[in-house]
VEXDREN-2710 file (C-alpha; in Angstrom, 1 decimal):
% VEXDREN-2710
k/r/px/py/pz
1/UNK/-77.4/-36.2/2.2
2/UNK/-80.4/-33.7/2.3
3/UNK/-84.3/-35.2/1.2
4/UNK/-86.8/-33.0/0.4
5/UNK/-90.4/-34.6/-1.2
6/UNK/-92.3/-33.2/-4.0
7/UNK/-96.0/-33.2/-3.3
8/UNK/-98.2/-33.0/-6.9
9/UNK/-101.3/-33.5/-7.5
10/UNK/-101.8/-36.8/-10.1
11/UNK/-101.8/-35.8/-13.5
12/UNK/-100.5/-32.6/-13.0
13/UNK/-97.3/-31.0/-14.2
14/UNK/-95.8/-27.7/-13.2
15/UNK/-92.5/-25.7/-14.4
16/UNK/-92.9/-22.9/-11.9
17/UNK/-89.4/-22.8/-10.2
18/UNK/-89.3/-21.4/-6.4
19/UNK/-86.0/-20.8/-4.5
20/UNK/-84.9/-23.7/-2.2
21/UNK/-85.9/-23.8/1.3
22/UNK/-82.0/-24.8/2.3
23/UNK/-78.8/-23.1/0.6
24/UNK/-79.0/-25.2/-3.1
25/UNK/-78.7/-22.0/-6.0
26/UNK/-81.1/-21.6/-8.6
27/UNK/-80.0/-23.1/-12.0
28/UNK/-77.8/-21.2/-14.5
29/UNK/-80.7/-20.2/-18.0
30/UNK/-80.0/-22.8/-20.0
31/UNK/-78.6/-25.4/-17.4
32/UNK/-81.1/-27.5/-15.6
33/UNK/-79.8/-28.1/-11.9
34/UNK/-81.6/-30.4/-9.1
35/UNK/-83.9/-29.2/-7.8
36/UNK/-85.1/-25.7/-7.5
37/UNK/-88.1/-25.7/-5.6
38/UNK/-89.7/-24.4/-1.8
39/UNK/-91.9/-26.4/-0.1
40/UNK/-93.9/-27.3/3.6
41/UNK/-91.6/-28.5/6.2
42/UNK/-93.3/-31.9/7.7
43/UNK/-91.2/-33.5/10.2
44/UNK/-87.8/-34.3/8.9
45/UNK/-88.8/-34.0/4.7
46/UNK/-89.7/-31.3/3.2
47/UNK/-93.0/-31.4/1.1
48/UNK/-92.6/-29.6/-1.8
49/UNK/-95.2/-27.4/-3.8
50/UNK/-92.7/-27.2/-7.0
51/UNK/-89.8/-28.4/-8.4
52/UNK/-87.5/-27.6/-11.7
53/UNK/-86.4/-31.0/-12.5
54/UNK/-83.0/-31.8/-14.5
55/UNK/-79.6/-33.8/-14.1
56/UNK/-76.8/-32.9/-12.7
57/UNK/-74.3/-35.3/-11.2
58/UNK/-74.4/-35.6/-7.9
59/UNK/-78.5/-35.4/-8.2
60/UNK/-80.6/-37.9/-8.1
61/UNK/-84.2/-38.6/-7.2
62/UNK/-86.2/-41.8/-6.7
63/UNK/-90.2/-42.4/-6.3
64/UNK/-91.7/-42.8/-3.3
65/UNK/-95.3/-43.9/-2.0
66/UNK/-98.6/-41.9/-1.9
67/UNK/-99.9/-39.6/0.8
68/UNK/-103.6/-38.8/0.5
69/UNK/-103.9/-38.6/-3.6
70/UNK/-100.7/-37.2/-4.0
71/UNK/-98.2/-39.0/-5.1
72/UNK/-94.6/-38.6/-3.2
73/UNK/-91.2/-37.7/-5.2
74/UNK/-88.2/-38.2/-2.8
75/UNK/-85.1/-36.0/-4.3
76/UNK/-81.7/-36.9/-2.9
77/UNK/-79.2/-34.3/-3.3
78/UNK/-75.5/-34.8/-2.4
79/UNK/-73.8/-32.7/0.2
80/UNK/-70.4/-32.7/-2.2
81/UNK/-72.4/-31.0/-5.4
82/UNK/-74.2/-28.5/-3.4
83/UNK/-70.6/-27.4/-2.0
84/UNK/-69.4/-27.5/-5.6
85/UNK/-72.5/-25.7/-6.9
86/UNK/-72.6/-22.6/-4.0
87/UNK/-68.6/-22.4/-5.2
88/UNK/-69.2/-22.0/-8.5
89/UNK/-71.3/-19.3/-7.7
90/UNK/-69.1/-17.4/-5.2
91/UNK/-66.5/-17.7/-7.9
92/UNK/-68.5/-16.3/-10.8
93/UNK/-69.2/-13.9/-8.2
94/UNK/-65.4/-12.6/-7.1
95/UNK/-64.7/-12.9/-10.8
96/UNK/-67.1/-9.8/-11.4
97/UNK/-65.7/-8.1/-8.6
98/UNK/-62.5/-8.6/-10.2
99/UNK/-63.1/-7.2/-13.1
100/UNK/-64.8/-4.3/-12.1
101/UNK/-61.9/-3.3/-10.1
102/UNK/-59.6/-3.7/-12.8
103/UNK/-61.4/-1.5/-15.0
104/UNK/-61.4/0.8/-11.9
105/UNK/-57.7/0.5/-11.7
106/UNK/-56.7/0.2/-14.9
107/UNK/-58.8/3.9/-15.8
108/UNK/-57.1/5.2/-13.1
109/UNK/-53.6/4.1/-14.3
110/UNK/-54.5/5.8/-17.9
111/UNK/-55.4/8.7/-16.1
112/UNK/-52.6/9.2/-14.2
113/UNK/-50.1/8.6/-16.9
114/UNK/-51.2/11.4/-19.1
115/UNK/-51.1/13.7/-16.2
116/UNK/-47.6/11.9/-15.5
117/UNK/-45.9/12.8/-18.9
118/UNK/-48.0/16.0/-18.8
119/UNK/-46.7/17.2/-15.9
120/UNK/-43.1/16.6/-16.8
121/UNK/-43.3/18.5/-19.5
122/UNK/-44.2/20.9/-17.2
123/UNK/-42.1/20.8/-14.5
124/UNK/-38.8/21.4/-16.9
125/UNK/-40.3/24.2/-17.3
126/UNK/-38.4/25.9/-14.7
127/UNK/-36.0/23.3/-14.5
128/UNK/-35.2/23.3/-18.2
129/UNK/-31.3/23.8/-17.0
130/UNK/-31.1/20.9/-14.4
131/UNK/-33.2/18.0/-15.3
132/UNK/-30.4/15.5/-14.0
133/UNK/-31.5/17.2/-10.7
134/UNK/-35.5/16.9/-11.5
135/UNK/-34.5/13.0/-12.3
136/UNK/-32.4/12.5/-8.8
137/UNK/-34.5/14.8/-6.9
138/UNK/-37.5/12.0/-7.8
139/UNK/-35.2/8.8/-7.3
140/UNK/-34.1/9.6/-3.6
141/UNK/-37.6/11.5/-2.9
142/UNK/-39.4/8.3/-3.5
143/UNK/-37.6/6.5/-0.9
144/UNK/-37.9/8.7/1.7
145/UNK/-41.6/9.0/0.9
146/UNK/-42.0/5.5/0.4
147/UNK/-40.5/4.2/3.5
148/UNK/-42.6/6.9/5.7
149/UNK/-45.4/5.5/4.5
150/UNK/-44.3/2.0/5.1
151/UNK/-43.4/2.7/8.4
152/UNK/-47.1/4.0/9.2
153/UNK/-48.6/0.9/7.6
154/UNK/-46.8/-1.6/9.7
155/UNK/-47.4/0.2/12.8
156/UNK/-51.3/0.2/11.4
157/UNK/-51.4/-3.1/10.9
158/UNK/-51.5/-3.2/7.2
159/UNK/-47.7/-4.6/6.7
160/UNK/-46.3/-7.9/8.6
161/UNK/-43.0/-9.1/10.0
162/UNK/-44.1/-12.3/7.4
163/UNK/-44.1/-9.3/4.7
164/UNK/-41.1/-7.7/5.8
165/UNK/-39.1/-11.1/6.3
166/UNK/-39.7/-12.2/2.8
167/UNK/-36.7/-12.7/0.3
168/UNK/-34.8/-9.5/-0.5
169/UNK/-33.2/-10.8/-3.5
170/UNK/-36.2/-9.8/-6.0
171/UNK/-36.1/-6.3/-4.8
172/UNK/-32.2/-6.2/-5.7
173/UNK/-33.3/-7.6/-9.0
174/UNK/-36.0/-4.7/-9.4
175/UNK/-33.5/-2.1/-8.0
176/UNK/-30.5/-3.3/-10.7
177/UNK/-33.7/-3.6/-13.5
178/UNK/-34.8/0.3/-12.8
179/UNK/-31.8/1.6/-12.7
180/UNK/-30.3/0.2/-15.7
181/UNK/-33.3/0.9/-17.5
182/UNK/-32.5/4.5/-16.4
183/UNK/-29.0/4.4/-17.7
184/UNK/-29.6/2.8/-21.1
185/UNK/-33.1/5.5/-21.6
186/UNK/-31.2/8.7/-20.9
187/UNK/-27.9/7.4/-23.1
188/UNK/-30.1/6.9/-26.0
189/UNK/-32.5/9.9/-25.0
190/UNK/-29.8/12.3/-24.9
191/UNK/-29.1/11.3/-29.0
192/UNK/-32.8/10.4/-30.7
193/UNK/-35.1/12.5/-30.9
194/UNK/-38.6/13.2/-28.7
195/UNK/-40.9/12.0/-31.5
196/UNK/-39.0/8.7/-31.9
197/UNK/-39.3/7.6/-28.3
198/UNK/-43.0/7.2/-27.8
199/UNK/-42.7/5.2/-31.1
200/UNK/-39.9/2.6/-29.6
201/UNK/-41.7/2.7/-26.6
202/UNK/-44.3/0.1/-28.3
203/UNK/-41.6/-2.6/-28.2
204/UNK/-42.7/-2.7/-24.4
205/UNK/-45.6/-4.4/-25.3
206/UNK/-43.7/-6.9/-27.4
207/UNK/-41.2/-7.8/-24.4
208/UNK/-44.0/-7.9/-22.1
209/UNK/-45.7/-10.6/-24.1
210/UNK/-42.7/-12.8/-24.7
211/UNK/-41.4/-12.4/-21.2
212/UNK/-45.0/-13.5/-19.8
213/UNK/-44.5/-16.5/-22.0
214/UNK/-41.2/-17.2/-21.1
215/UNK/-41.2/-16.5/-17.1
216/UNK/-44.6/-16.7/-16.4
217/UNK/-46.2/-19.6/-18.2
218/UNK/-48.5/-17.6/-19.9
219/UNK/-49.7/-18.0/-23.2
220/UNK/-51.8/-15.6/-24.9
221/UNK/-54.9/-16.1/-26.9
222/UNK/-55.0/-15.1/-30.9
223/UNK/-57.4/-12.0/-30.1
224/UNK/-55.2/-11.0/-27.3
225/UNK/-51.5/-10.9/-29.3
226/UNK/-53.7/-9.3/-32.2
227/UNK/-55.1/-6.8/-30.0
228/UNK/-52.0/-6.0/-28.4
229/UNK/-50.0/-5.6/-31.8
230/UNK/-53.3/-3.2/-33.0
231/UNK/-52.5/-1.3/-29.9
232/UNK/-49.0/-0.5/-30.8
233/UNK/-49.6/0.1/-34.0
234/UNK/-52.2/2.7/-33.0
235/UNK/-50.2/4.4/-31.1
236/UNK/-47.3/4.9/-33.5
237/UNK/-49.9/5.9/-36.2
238/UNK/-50.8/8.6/-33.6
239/UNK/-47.0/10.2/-32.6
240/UNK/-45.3/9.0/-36.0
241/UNK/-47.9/11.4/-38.3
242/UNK/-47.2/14.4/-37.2
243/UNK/-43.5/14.0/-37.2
244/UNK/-41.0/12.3/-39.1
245/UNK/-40.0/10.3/-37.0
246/UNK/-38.9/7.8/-39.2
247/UNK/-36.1/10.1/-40.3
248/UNK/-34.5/10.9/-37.1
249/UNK/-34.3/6.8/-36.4
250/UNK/-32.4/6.3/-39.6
251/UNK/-30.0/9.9/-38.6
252/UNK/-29.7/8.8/-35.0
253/UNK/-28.0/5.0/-36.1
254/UNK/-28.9/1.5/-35.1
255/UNK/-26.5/1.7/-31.9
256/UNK/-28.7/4.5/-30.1
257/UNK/-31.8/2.6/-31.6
258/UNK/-31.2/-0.5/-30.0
259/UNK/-29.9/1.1/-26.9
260/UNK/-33.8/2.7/-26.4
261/UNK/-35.3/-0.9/-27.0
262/UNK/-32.9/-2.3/-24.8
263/UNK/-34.1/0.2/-21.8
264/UNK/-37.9/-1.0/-22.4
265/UNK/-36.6/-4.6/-22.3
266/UNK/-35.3/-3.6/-19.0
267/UNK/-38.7/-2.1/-17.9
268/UNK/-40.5/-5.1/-19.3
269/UNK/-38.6/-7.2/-17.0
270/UNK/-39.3/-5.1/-14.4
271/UNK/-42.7/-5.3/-14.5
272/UNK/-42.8/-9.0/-15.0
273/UNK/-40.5/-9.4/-12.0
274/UNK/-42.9/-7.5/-9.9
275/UNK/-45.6/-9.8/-11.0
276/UNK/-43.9/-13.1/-10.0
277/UNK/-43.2/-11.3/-6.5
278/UNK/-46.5/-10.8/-5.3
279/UNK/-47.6/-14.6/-7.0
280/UNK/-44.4/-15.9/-4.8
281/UNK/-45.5/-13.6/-1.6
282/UNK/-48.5/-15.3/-1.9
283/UNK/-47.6/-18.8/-1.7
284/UNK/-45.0/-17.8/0.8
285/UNK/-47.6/-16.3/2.9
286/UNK/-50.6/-19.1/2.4
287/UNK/-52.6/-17.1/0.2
288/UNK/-51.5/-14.1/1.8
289/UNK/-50.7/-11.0/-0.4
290/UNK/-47.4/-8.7/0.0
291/UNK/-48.5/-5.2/0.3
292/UNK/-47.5/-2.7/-2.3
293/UNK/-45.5/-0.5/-0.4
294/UNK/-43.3/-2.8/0.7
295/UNK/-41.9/-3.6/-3.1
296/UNK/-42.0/-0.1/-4.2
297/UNK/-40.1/0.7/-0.6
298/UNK/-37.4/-1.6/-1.1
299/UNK/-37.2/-1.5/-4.9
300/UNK/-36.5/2.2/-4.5
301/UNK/-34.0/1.9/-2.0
302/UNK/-32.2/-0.5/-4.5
303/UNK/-32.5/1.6/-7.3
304/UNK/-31.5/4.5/-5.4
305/UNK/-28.4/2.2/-4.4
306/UNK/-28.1/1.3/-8.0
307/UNK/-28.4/5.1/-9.4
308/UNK/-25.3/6.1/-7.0
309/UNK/-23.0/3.4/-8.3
310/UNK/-24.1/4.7/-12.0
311/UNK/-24.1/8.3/-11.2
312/UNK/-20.7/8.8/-12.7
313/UNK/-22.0/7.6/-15.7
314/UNK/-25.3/8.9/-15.5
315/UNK/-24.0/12.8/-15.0
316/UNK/-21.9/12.6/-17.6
317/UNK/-25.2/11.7/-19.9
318/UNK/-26.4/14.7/-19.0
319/UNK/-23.7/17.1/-19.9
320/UNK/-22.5/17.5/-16.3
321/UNK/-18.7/16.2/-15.3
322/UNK/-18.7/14.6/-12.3
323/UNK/-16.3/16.7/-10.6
324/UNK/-18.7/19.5/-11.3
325/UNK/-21.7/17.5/-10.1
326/UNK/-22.2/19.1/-6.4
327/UNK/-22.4/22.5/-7.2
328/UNK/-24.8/21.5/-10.5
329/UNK/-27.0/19.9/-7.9
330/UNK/-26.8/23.1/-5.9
331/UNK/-27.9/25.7/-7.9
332/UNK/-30.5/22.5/-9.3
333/UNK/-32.1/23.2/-5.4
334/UNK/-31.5/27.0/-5.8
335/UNK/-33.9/26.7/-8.7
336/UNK/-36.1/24.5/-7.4
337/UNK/-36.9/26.5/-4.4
338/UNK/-37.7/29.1/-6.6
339/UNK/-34.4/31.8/-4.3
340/UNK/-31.7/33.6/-4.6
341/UNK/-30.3/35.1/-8.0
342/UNK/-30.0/32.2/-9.8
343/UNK/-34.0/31.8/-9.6
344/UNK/-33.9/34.1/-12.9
345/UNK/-36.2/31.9/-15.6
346/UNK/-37.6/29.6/-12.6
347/UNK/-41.0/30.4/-12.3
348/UNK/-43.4/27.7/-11.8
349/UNK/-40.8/26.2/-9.5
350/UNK/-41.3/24.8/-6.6
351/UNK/-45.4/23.7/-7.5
352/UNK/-44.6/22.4/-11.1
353/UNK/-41.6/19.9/-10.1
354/UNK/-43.5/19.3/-6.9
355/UNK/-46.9/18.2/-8.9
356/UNK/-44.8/15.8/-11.1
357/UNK/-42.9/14.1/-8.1
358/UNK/-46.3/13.9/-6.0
359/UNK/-48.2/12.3/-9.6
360/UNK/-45.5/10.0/-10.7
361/UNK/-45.5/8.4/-7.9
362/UNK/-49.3/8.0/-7.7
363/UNK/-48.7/6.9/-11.2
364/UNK/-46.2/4.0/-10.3
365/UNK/-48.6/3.1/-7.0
366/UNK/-51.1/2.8/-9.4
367/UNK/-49.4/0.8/-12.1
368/UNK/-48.1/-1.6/-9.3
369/UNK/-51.7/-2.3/-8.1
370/UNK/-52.8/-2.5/-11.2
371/UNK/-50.1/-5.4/-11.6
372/UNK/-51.0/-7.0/-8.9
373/UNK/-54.7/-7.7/-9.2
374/UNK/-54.2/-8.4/-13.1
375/UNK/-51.3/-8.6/-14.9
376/UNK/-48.3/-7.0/-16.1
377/UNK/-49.5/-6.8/-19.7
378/UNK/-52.7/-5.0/-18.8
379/UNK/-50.7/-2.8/-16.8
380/UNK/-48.4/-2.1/-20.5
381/UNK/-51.6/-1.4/-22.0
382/UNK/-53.5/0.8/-19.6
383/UNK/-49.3/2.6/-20.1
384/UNK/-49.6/2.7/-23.5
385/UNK/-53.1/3.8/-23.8
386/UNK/-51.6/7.1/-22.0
387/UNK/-50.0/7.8/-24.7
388/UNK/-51.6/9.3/-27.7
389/UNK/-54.6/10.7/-24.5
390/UNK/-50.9/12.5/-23.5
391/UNK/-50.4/14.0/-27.1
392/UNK/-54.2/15.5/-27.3
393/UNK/-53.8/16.7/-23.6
394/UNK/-50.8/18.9/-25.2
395/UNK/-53.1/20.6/-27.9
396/UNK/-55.0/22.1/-24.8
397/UNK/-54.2/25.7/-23.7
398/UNK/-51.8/24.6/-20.7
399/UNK/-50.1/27.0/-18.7
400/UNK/-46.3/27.9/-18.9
401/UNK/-46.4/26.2/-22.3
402/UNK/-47.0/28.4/-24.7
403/UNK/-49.3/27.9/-27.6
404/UNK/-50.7/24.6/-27.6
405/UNK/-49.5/22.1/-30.3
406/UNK/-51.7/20.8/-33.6
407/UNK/-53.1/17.6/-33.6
408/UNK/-51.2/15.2/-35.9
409/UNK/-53.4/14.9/-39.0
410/UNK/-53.3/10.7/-38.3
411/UNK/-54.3/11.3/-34.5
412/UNK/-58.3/9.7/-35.0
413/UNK/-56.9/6.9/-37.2
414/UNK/-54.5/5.9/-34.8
415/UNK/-57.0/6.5/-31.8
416/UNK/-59.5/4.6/-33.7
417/UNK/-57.1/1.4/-34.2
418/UNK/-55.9/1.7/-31.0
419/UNK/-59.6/1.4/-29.3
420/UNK/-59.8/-1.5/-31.6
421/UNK/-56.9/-3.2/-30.2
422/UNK/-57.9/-3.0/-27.1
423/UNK/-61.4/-4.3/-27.3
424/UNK/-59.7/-7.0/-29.4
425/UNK/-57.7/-7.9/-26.4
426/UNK/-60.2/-7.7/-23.9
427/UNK/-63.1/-9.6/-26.5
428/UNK/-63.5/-13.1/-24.4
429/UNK/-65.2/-15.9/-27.1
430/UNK/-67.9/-17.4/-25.8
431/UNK/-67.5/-21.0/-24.5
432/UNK/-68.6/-24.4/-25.6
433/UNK/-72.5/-24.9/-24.8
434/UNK/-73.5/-28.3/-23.8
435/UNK/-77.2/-29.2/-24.3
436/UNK/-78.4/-30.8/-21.1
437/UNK/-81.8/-33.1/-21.3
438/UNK/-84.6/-31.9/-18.5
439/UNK/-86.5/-34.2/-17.7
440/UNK/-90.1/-33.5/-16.0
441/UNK/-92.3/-36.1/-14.6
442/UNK/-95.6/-35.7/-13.0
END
């Protein structure tokens, strides 16, 4: 219990407000806290010049005698609520910090995933003929990458053996997710057509909401499922009007449809699957947090794992038989070194590929952060968001491409419900006020 003493002179009343003396925070605007004040130092009390009175539990004060002409306030403050009060404000405190860097991140992420589907355009480019290869060369490039720079980190460090001796079991989940979300993509890719994608695409953010809900406990604020549904709809407004993609859904039949929603399903659980493994890692690890590479490490080698069992399947997706499938992946490298005579129609090759490999996986590093320090649903949004910033990006005179495209004649309208959603989402109502009594004596 600390005591302080109030020193006024009779009759007088003052509401300046001075910071304390000894670690109490000044009071919220609008919320009177006990006390705020500096003062003398005489002996054990403090006598003090001013004081902001008000109530607050764990505050209390009590009258004491006179010194001189002055009369004597003795304030006693419990240890407990000035604990609780400094930790409130180192709360509201990390909680700005938070923020921040999720708008940080989350920018990023958007960034990142235009210059992801930018670049992949551009990198079949030269590899119009083998994009089976552009897709494997990717797959088994992050693992090798991945685990190099895991291997560097825990010799840093940065990774544990408690990170390294956690549960494998989610990363064969991740794996088996990824790869069948592969599978099922390119299946109904290889039938529907490139305008009708982006648009299914938005059933990502659907999945991701009811998956949360399910698996994670979440539940969703009005604003925030509005928000999210103007988001999608945004963005379909954006890809759908200069196309008819509505058309080429109803030619392609329901089976190929489906197949496509099925693949985001499988992304969405991804995603989700990721978040539950870093809140597990970090009740495993005592508030501890599992560092990134170590799930993208091990959910690549899984997928990789995964991708080889499927890659009978997978080639023959493609176009390429499976008996035919080494020397495809051959002249695939020829190409993508750029040598020999089959480099004919190759140019751009190996720097286009080679930008795409070294962005997508800043993109998925990114989006994996991004998971971790918010959610997986701001991580679909900041994805989606990508999108129709992807579509303007390809109205820009880009090299190897050609003429640019025209923008779709419902580009600003979607844009413009899109922003909408996503202030809608992100709009927090204000909370409950209380009206709290101050009480001044003299």
């Amino acid at each position: 219990m600390s005591t302080c003493v109030r020193r006024i002179p009779v009759g007088s009343t003052t509401n300046r407000v001075f910071p304390l003396s000894f670690p109490v925070p000044d009071p919220d605007p609008g919320r009177a806290v006990l006390p705020t004040c500096y003062g003398d130092k005489i002996g054990p009390k403090i006598v003090l010049r001013s004081v902001y009175w008000g109530r607050r539990e764990g505050f209390g004060w009590k009258e004491g005698g006179r010194l001189g002409n002055q009369r004597v306030v003795v304030l006693s403050i419990s240890g407990r609520a000035v604990e609780e009060r400094i930790g409130e404000e180192k709360e509201r405190e990390g909680s700005k910090r938070l923020k921040a860097e999720v708008i940080v991140a989350a920018s990023i992420t958007v960034l990142l995933g235009v210059g992801n589907r930018v670049l992949y355009k551009l990198a079949l480019i030269p590899l119009k003929q083998y994009p089976f290869f552009l897709a494997q060369l990717a797959t088994f490039g992050y693992v090798l990458v991945y685990f190099s720079i895991l291997y560097f980190r825990y010799h840093a460090g940065i990774v544990t053996d408690e990170m390294l001796s956690l549960p494998k079991t989610w990363y064969l989940a991740v794996g088996l997710l990824e790869a069948l979300a592969a599978a099922s993509g390119m299946a109904a890719g290889a039938i529907l057509s490139g305008a009708s994608i982006p648009i299914l695409s938005q059933t990502f953010l659907v999945w991701q909401l009811l998956l949360s809900f399910i698996f994670l406990g979440r539940r969703y604020r009005v604003n925030q499922v509005l928000g999210c549904s103007l988001v999608a709809i945004g963005v379909i407004i954006t890809v759908a009007s200069g196309s008819a993609g509505g058309l080429t859904l109803k030619d392609a039949g329901i089976f190929w449809t489906l197949l496509m929603v099925t693949s985001f399903l499988f992304q969405a659980a991804d995603t989700v699957l990721k978040e539950i493994i870093f809140l597990d890692a970090a009740r495993n690890l005592k508030g501890g947090s599992v560092d990134l590479f170590v799930v993208n490490s091990y959910g690549s080698a899984f997928q990789a794992l995964f991708i080889c069992l499927l890659l009978p399947f997978l080639s023959k997706l493609w176009g390429v038989p499976f008996n035919q499938l080494p020397a495809y992946l051959k002249d695939g490298a020829t190409c993508f070194l750029n040598l020999g005579s089959l480099s004919s129609g190759c140019d751009g090759a190996p720097l286009l590929p080679l930008l795409f490999v070294m962005v997508n996986m800043a993109f998925n590093i990114s989006l994996l952060h991004l998971i971790k320090i918010s959610s997986a649903l701001v991580s679909c949004l900041a994805s989606t968001f990508s999108v129709p910033l992807s579509v303007y990006a390809f109205t820009l005179p880009l090299p190897y491409i050609g003429a640019p495209s025209t923008l779709p004649a419902g580009f600003v309208s979607g844009i413009f419900v899109l922003v909408v959603g996503m202030l809608l989402y992100a709009w927090t109502p204000p909370p409950e006020t209380t009206t709290t009594t101050v009480d001044k004596r003299a």
